[in-house]
C-alpha positions as CSV (number, residue, x, y, z in Angstrom):
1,X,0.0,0.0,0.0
2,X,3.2,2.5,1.0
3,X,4.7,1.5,-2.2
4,X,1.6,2.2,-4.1
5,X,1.2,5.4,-2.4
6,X,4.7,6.7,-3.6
7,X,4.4,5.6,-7.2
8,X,1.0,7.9,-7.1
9,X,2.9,10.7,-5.9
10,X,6.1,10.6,-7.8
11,X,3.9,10.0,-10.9
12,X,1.3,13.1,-10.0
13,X,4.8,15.5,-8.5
14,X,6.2,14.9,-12.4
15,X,2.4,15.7,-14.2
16,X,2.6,18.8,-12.2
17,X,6.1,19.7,-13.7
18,X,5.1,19.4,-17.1
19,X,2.1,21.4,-16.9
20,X,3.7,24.3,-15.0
21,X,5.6,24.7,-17.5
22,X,9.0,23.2,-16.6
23,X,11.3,22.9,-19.4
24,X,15.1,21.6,-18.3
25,X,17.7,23.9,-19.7
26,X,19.7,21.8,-21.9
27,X,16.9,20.3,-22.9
28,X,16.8,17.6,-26.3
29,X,13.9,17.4,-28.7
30,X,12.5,13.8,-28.4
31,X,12.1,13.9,-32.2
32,X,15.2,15.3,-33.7
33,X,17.8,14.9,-30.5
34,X,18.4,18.8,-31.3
35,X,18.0,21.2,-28.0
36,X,14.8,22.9,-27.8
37,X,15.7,26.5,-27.6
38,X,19.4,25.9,-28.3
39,X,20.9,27.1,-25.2
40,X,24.5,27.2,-26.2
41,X,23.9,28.7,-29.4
42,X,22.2,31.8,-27.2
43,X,25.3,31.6,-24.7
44,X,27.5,32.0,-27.9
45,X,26.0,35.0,-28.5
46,X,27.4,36.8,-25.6
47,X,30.5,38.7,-25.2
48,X,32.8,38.0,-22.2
49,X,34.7,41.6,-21.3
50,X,38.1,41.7,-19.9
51,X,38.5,40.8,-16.1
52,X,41.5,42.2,-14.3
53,X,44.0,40.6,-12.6
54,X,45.8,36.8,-12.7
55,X,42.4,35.3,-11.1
56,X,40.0,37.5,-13.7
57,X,41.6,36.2,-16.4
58,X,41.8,32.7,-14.9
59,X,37.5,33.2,-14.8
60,X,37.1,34.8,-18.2
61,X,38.9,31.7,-19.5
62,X,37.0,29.5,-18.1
63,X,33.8,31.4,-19.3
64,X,35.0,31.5,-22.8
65,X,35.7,27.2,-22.6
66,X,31.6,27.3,-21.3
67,X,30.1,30.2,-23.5
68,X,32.1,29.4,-27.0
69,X,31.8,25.9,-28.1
70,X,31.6,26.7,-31.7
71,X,33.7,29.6,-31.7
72,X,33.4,33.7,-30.7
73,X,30.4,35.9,-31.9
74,X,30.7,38.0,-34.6
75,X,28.1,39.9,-33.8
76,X,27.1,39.6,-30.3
77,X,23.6,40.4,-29.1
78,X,25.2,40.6,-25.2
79,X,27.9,41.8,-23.5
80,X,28.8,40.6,-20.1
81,X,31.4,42.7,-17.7
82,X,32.4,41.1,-14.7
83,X,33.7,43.6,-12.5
84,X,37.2,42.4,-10.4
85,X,37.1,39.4,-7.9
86,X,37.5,40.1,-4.4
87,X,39.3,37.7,-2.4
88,X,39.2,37.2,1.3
89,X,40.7,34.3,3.6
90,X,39.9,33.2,6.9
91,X,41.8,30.7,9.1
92,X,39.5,28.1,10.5
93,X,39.8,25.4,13.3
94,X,42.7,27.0,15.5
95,X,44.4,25.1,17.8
96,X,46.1,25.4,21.2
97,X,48.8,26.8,20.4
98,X,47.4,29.5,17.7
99,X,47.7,27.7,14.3
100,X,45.2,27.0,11.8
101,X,44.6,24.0,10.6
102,X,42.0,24.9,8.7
103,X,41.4,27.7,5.8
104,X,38.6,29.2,4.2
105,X,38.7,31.2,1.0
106,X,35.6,33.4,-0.3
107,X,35.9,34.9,-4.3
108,X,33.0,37.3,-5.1
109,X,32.2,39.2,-7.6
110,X,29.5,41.0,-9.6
111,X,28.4,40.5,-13.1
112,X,26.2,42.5,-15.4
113,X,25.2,41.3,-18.8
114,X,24.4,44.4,-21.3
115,X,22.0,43.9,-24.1
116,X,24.4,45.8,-27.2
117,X,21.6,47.0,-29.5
118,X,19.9,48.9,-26.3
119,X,23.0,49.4,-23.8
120,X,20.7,48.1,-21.2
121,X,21.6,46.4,-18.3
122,X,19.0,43.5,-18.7
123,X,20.8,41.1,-16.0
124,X,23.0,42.2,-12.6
125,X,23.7,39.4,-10.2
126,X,26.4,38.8,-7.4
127,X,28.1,35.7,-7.1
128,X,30.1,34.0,-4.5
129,X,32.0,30.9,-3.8
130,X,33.5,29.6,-0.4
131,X,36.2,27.1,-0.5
132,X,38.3,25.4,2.1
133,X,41.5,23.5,2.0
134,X,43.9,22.3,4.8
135,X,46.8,24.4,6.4
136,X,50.2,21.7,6.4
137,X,53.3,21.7,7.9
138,X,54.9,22.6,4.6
139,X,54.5,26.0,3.1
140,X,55.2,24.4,-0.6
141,X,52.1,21.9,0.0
142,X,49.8,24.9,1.4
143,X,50.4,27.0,-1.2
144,X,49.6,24.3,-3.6
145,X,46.4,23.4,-1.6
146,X,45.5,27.4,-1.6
147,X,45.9,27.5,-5.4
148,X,43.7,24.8,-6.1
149,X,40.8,25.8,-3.8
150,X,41.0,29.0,-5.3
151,X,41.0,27.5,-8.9
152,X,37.8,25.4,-7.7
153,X,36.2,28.4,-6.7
154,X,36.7,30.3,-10.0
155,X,35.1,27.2,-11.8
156,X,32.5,27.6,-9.1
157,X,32.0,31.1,-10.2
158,X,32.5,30.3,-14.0
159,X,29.5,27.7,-13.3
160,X,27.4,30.1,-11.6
161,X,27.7,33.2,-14.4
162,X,26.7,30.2,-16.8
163,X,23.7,29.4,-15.3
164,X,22.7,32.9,-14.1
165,X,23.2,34.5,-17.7
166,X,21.6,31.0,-19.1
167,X,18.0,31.2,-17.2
168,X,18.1,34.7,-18.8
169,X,18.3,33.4,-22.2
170,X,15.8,31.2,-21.9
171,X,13.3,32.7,-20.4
C-alpha cells in the first residue's frame, strides 16, 4: 500500500512539472535529438569583457571554454562585464597553540550582462564561492592546496555566471 502510495505521488509530482511549465535547460527534442531553444547557441551570442587581474583572467577563460563551443560571436547580441574578484581568507579550526589548521577562501564578484543593440543592463547578479583547503606543515604543499581551492572556486563562479546569464536566455 506505501509502495503504491509513492508511485502515485512521484507520478502526480512529475504531471505537475510538465504542466507548470518546466522545461530543463539543456533540454533535447525527443524527435530530432536537437535542443529545444538551443541554449548554447544563445550563450555564444554573448561577449565575455576583460577581467582584471591573474584570477579574472583565470575566470574569463573559463567562461569563454563554457560560452564558446563553436567559436566567438561576430556579432554579439550581449555583452557581459564582470567587475574584479574580491578575495578574502579566513583561518579556521585553531588550535592550542594558535595555528590554523584549517582555511577558508571566499571569491565574489558582480556581473552585469548588457544587451548591445539597447545598452541596457538587462541582468546584474552577485556571485560567491566559499572554499576550504587544509593548512600543512609545509609551506610548498599549502600554497599548492591554496591554489587549487582558489582555482575550484573560480570554476565555481564560472558555473554560476553560466547558469545565471543561461535562465536569462531562456526565459
Amino acid at each position: 500500500m506505501r509502495r503504491f502510495a509513492l508511485t502515485v505521488l512521484l507520478c502526480g509530482s512529475a504531471l505537475s512539472l510538465g504542466a507548470c511549465g518546466f522545461e530543463p535547460m539543456y533540454a533535447k527534442d525527443s524527435n530530432s535529438g536537437v535542443k529545444s531553444g538551443d541554449i548554447q547557441s544563445d550563450l555564444a551570442q554573448v561577449d565575455i569583457g576583460n577581467i582584471p587581474d591573474r584570477e579574472g583572467q583565470f575566470l574569463r577563460n573559463a567562461l569563454i571554454d563554457r560560452f564558446y563551443r563553436d567559436g566567438r560571436p561576430v556579432q554579439p547580441q550581449y555583452r557581459l562585464m564582470v567587475q574584479p574578484i574580491r578575495e578574502s581568507k579566513t583561518d579556521l579550526d585553531i588550535t592550542k597553540s594558535s595555528d590554523a589548521t584549517r582555511g577558508q577562501l571566499k571569491l565574489s564578484t558582480s556581473m552585469v550582462l548588457v544587451d548591445v543593440s539597447s545598452g541596457e543592463a538587462v541582468l546584474k547578479r552577485n556571485v560567491t564561492s566559499i572554499g576550504s583547503y587544509n593548512i600543512l606543515g609545509s609551506e610548498f604543499a599549502n600554497r599548492v592546496t591554496e591554489q587549487n581551492t582558489r582555482e575550484n572556486a573560480l570554476n565555481d563562479l564560472a558555473r554560476q555566471i553560466e547558469l545565471q546569464v543561461g535562465l536569462y536566455l531562456k526565459r
